[in-house]
VMD Tcl script that draws the C-alpha trace (Angstrom):
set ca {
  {136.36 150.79 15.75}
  {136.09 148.62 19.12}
  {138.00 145.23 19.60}
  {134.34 143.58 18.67}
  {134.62 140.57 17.14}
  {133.68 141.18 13.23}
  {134.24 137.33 11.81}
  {132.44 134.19 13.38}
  {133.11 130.65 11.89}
  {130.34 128.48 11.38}
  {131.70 125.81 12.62}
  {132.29 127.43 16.18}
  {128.70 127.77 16.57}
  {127.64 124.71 18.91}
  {123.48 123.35 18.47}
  {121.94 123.80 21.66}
  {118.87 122.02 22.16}
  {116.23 124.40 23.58}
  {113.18 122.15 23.35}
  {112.99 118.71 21.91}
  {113.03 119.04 18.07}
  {113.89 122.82 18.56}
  {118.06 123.44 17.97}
  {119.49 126.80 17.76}
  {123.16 127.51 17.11}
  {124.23 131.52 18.08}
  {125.50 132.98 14.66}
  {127.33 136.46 14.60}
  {126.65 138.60 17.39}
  {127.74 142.73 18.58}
  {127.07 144.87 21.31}
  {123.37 145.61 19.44}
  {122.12 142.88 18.39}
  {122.79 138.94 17.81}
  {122.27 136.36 14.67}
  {120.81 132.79 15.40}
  {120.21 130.16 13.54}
  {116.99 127.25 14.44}
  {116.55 123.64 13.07}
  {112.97 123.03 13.95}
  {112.09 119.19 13.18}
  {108.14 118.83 12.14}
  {105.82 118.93 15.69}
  {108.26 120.99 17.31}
  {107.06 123.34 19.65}
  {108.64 126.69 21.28}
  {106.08 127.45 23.93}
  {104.74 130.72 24.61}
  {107.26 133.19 26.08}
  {108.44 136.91 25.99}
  {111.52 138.77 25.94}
  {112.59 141.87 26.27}
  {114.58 141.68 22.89}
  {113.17 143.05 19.18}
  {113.09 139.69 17.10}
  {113.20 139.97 13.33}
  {112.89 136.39 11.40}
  {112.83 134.57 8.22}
  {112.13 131.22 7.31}
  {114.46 129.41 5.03}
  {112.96 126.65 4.53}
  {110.07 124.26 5.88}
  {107.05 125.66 7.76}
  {105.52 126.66 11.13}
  {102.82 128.20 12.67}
  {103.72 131.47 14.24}
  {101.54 133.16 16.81}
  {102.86 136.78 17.81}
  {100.43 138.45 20.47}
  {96.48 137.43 19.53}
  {97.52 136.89 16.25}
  {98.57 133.42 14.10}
  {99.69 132.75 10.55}
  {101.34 129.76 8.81}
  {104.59 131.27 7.80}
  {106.94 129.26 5.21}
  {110.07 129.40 3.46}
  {110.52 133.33 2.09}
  {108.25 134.68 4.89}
  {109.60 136.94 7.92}
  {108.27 138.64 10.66}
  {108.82 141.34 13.30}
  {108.13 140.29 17.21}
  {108.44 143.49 19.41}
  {110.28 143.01 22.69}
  {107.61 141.66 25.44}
  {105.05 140.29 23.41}
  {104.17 136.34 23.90}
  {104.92 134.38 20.91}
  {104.86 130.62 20.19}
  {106.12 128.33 17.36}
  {104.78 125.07 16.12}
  {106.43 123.34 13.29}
  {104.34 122.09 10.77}
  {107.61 120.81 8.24}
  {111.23 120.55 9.52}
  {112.13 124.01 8.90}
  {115.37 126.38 8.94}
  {114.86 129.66 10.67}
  {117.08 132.90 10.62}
  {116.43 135.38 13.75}
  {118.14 138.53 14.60}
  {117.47 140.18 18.51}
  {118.27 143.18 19.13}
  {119.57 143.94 21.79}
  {121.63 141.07 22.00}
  {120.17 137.59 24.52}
  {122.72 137.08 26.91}
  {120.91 133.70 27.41}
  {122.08 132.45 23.81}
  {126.02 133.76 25.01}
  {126.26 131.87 27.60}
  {125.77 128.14 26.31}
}
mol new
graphics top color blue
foreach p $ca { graphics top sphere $p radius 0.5 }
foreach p [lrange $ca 0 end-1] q [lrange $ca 1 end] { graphics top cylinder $p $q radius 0.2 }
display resetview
């Protein structure tokens, strides 16, 4: 096997503010794909953007509504969802929420802070 890291600490994991309300903290990652964790506080807002990066979610707890493409649903705690690479998405929190994403590839972006 490669000299990839295989164990990550929780507590190495430093919250990076990305919008107000909006804190993400970069989780276990490999050379495929990466695990983040996002605090959402109620009226938070992740504006619409794209990536090039296959985003898998689930919400652990709270609310938001989730708009992938033309399409917009209230997702809550035990709900995923699948956001193909390239396709505009957006977030509003309706209830402080916890949220569990994996990309794939990895974001460079979220290694780097």
């Amino acid at each position: 096997m490669a000299s990839e890291r295989m164990f990550f600490e929780g507590d190495e994991a430093q919250q990076v503010e990305m919008v107000p309300g909006a804190l993400r903290r970069t989780l276990g990652h490999g050379a495929r794909m990466l695990l983040a964790e996002f605090n959402l506080a109620a009226g938070a807002e992740v504006p619409t953007h794209s990536h090039p990066h296959d985003q898998v979610g689930y919400v652990v707890s709270g609310s938001m509504r989730l708009s992938i493409g033309d399409e917009t649903r209230t997702c809550e705690a035990g709900d995923s969802y699948y956001i193909p690479g390239d396709v505009p998405h957006k977030a509003v929190t309706i209830e402080d929420a916890l949220v569990i994403d994996v990309f794939c590839p990895p974001r460079e972006d979220y290694l780097e802070e």
